[in-house]
C-alpha positions as CSV (number, residue, x, y, z in Angstrom):
1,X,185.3,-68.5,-85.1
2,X,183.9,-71.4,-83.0
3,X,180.6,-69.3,-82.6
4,X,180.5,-68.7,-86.3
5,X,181.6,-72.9,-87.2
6,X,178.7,-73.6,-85.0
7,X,175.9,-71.5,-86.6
8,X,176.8,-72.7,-89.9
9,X,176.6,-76.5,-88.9
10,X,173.5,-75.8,-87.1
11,X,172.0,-74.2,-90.5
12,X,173.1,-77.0,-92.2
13,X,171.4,-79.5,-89.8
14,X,168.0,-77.3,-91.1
15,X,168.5,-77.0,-94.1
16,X,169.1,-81.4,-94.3
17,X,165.5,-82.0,-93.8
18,X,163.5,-82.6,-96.4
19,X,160.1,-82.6,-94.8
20,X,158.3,-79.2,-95.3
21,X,155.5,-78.7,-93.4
22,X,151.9,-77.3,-95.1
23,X,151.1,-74.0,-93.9
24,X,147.8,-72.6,-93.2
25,X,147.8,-69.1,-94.7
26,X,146.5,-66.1,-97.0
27,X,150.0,-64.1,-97.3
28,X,149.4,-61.8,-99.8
29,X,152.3,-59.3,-98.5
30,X,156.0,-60.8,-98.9
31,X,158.0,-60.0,-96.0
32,X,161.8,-59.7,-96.5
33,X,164.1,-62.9,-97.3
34,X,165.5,-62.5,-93.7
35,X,162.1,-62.8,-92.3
36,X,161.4,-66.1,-94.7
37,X,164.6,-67.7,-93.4
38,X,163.9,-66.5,-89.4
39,X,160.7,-68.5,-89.7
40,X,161.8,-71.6,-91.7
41,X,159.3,-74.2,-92.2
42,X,161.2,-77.5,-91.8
43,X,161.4,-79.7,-88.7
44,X,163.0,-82.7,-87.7
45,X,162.4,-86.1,-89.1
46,X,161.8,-87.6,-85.7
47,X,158.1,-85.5,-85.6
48,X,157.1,-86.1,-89.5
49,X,158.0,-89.3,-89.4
50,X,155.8,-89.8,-87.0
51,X,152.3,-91.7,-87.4
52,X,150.5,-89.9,-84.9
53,X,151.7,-86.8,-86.5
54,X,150.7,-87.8,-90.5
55,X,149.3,-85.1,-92.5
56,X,146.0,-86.9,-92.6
57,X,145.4,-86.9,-88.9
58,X,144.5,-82.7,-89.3
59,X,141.8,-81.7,-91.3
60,X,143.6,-79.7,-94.6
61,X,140.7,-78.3,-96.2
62,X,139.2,-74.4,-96.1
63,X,135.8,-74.7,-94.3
64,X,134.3,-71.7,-95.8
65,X,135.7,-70.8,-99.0
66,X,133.8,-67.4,-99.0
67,X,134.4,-66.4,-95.6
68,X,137.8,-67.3,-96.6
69,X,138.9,-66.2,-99.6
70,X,142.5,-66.3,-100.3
71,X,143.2,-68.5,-97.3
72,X,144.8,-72.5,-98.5
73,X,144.8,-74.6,-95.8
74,X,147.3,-77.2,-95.6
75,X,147.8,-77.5,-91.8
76,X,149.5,-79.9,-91.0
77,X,151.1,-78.3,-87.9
78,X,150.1,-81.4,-84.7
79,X,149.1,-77.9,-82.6
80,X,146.2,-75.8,-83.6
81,X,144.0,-75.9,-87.0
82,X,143.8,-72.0,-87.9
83,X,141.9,-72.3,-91.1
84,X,139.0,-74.5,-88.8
85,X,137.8,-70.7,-87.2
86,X,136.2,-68.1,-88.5
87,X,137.0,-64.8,-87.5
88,X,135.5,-61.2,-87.8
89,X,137.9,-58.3,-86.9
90,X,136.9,-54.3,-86.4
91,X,140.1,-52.2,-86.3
92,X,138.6,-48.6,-85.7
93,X,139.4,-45.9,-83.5
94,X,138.1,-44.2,-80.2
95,X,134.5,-42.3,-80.9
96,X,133.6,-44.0,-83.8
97,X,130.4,-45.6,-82.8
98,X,132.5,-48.9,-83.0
99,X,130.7,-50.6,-79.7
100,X,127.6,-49.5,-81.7
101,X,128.5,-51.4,-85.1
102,X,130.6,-54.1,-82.7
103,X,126.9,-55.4,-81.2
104,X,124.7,-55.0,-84.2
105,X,127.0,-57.4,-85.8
106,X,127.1,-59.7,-82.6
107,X,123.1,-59.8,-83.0
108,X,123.6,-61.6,-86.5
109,X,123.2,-65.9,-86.2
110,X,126.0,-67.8,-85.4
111,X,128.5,-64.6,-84.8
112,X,129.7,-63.7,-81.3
113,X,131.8,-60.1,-80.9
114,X,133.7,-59.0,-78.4
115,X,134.4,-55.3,-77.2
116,X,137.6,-53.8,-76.5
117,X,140.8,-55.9,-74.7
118,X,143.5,-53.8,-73.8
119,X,145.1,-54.0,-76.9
120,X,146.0,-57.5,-76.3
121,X,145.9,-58.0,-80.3
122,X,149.4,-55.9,-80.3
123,X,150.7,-57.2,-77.2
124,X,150.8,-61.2,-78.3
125,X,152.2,-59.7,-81.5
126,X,155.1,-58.4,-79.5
127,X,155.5,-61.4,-77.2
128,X,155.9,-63.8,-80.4
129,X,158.4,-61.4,-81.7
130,X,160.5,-61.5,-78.9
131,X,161.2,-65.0,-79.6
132,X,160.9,-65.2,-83.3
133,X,163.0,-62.7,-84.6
134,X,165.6,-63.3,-81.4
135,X,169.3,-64.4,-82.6
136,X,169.6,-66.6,-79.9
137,X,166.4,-68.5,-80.6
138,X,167.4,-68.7,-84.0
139,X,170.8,-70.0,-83.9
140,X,170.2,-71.4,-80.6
141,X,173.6,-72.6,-78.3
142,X,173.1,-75.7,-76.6
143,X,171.9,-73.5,-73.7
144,X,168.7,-72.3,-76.4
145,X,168.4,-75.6,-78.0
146,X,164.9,-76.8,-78.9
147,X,163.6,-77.8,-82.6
148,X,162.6,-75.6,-85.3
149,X,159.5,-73.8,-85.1
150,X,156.8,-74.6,-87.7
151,X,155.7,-72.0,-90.0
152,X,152.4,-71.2,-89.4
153,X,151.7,-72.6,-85.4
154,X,152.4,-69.4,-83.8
155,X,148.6,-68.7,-84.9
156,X,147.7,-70.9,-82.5
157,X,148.7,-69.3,-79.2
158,X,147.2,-65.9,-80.9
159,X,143.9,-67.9,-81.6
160,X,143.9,-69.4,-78.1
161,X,144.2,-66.0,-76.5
162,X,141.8,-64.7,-78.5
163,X,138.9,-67.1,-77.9
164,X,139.7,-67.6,-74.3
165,X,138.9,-64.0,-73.7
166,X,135.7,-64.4,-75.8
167,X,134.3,-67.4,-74.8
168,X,130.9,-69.1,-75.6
169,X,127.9,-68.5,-73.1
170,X,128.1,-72.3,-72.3
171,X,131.0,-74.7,-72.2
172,X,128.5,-77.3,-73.2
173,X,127.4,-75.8,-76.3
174,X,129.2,-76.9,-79.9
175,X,130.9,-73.7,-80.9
176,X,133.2,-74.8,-83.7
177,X,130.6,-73.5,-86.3
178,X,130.7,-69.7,-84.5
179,X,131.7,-66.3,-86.3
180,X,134.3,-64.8,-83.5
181,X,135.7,-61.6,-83.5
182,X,136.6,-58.4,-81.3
183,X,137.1,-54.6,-82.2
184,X,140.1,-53.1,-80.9
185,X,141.2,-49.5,-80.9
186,X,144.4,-49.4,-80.0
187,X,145.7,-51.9,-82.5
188,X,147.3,-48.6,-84.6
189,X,148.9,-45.7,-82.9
190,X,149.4,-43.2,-85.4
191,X,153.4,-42.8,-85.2
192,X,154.8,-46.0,-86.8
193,X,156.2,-46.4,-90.2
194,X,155.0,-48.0,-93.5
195,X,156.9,-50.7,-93.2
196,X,155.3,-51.7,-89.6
197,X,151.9,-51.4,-91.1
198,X,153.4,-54.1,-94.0
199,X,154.7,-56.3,-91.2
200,X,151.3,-55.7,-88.9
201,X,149.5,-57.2,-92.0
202,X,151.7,-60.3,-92.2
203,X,151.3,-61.1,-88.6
204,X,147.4,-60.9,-88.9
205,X,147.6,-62.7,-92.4
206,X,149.3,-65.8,-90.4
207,X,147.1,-65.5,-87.4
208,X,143.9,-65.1,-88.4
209,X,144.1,-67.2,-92.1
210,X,140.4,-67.3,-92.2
211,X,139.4,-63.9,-91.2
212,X,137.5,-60.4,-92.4
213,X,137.9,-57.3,-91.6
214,X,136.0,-54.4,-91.2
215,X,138.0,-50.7,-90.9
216,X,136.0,-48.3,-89.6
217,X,137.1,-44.6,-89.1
218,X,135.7,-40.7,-89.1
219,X,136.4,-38.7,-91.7
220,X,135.0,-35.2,-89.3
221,X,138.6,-35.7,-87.3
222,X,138.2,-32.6,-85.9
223,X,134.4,-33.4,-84.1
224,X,135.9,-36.6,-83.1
225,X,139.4,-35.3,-81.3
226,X,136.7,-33.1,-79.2
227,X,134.8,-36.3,-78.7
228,X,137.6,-37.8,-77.6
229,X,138.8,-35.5,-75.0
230,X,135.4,-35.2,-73.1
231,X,135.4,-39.3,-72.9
232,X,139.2,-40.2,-72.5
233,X,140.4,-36.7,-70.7
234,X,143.2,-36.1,-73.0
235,X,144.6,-39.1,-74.0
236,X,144.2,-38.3,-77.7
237,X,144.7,-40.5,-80.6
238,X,146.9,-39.2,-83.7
239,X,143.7,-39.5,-85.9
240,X,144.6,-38.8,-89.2
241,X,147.6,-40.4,-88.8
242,X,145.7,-43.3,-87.5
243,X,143.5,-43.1,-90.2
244,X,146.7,-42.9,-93.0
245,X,147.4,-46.0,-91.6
246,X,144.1,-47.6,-91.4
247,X,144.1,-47.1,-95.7
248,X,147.0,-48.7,-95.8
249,X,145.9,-51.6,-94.1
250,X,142.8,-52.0,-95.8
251,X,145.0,-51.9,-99.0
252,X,147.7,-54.6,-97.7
253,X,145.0,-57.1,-96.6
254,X,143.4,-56.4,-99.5
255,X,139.5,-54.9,-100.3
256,X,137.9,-59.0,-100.9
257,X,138.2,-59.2,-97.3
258,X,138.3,-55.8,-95.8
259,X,135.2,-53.8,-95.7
260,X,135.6,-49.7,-95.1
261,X,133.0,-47.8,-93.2
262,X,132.7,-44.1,-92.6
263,X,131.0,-43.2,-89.1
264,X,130.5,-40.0,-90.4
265,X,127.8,-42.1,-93.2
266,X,127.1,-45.4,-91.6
267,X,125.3,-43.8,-88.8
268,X,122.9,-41.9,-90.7
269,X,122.2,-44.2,-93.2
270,X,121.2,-48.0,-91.9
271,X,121.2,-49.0,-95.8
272,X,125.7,-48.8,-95.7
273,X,125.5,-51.1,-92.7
274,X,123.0,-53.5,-94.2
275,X,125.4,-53.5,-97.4
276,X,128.4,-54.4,-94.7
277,X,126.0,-57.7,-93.9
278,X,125.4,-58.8,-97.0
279,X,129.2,-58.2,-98.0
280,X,129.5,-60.8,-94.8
281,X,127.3,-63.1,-96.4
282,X,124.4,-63.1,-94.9
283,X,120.6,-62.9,-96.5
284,X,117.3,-61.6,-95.1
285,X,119.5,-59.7,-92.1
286,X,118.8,-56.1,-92.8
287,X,118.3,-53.7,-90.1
288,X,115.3,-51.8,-90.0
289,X,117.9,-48.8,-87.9
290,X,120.4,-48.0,-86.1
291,X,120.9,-49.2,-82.6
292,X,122.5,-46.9,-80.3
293,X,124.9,-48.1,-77.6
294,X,127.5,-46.1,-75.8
295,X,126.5,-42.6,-77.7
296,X,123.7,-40.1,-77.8
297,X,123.2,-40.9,-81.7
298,X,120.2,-43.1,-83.2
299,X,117.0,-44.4,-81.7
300,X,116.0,-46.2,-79.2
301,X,118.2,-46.1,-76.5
302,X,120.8,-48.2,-74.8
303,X,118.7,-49.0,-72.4
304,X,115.6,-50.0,-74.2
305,X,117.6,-52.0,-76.4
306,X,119.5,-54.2,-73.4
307,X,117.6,-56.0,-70.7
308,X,119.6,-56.0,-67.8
309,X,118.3,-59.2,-66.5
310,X,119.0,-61.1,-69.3
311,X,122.2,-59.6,-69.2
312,X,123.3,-60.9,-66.0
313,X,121.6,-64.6,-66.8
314,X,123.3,-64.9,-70.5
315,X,126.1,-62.7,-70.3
316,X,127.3,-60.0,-72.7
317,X,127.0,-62.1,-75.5
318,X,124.1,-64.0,-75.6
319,X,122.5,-61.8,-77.9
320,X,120.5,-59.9,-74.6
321,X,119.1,-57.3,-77.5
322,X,117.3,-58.5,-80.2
323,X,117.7,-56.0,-83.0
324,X,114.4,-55.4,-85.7
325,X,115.2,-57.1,-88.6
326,X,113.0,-56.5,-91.5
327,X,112.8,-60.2,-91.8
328,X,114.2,-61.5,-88.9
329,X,112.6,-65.4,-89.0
330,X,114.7,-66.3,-92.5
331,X,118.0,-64.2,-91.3
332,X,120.7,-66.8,-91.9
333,X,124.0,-66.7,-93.3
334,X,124.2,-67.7,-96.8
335,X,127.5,-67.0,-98.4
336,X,127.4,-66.9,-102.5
337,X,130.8,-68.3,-103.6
């Protein structure tokens, strides 16, 4: 009875504060009203009160209001700014040309991509659920005690993560303007639930407020389970499970930010990928081909395309190949709100 006495004075001591913080977020999936009250937005009156933590020291507007469609920004949380980067997520599948389409994208202005990371995308996910959803961290005892979590601020130890394993080519340069993004494989196994896909679209609708995504998949399954035994020796993905789930991603973001790609098309046709850039919002970037990088498809090769040397001076993403554009000197980004 003391346990239960306790939990309800502590709720009460949440629910007596009456100063809600903004969140920075594109929700478009509700989660569950368990979920809503595990993450409760309100914090003491010690912090709002605050003057070094007023609402107008963080900047509360969208930077990019066509990059980021459905995102509001009100952040107002004194420990990251999500809405302030720009992100650019592939979620795809092993032999899918994916590194391919991950560095023709990198060789667009003012975009740096990253390759694969050991699923690290699923693991913070995990880590912030262990906390998050934990009863004890909840309805913390004395022993657990600490102040309620803002709603919206564990996107910035998933942001951090993220751009720490992708960093610029120089810690000098200004890279607050910069496109970031990754492709991971591994993201989706194949053998989870609806309802894990719903709350797998949550988590990447708080994290990455500001983002879009591009699914890619292969509709030829059975070519690429074949593919995918020669290359990962048996390890084999649950494809069109994988790719069940992908749909229903794509869906649960929603299509003004999520672009779907065929492998099976893309890489025969360089007109679907230009389409992808100027879905992006970018003007005068079309590819004259495809570039070919980690597979025996397209022309040149991998290595005509990648000068070692400059590889080793810039780093992976310097933008060591320079793709043909068909008019490469006006290639900018030029979004059309």
């Amino acid at each position: 009875m003391s346990g239960f006495v306790y939990m309800a004075g502590y709720m009460q001591h949440m629910y007596s504060q009456r100063n809600i913080l903004g969140i920075c977020s594109s929700i478009v999936v509700e989660e569950e009203q368990e979920t809503k009250d595990e993450t409760a937005t309100l914090v003491p009156s010690s912090l709002s009160s605050s003057p070094s933590n007023s609402a107008t020291t963080f900047n509360t507007t969208n930077i990019d209001t066509a990059w980021c469609l459905n995102a509001t920004c009100h952040t107002k949380v004194p420990l990251c700014e999500p809405c302030q980067r720009r992100w650019l997520i592939i979620f795809t599948t092993g032999r899918t040309a994916s590194t391919t389409l991950t560095w023709m994208l990198d060789a667009l202005p003012g975009v740096r991509m990253a390759g694969e990371n050991n699923d690290t995308l699923n693991k913070l996910w995990q880590m912030l659920n262990n906390v998050r959803y934990n009863f004890n961290f909840l309805m913390p005892h004395p022993s657990w005690k600490h102040f309620p979590v803002p709603h919206g601020a564990y996107a910035c130890p998933v942001q951090s993560m993220m751009e720490t394993i992708n960093p610029a080519p120089s810690l000098q340069q200004d890279d607050s303007q910069t496109i970031v993004g990754f492709k991971t494989i591994r993201l989706i196994k194949g053998n989870e639930k609806l309802q894990h896909t719903e709350k797998l679209a949550a988590f990447l609708q708080e994290s990455f407020p500001c983002a879009r995504y591009v699914v890619n998949y292969r509709s030829n399954s059975t070519t690429q389970l074949k593919s995918q035994k020669k290359a990962f020796r048996g390890q084999l993905q649950q494809v069109d499970k994988v790719n069940e789930r992908l749909r229903a991603l794509t869906k649960l973001l929603g299509h003004e930010i999520t672009y779907s790609m065929d492998m099976e098309e893309w890489t025969k046709n360089v007109t679907i990928i230009n389409n992808l850039v100027s879905w992006l919002g970018f003007s005068n970037c079309e590819f004259r081909q495809i570039m070919s990088f980690n597979t025996p498809m397209g022309n040149p090769s991998f290595a005509e395309l990648i000068n070692e040397t400059s590889m080793a001076q810039e780093g992976p993403n310097a933008h060591a190949f320079r793709p043909s554009f068909v008019d490469g000197s006006n290639c900018r980004y030029e979004p059309r709100v």
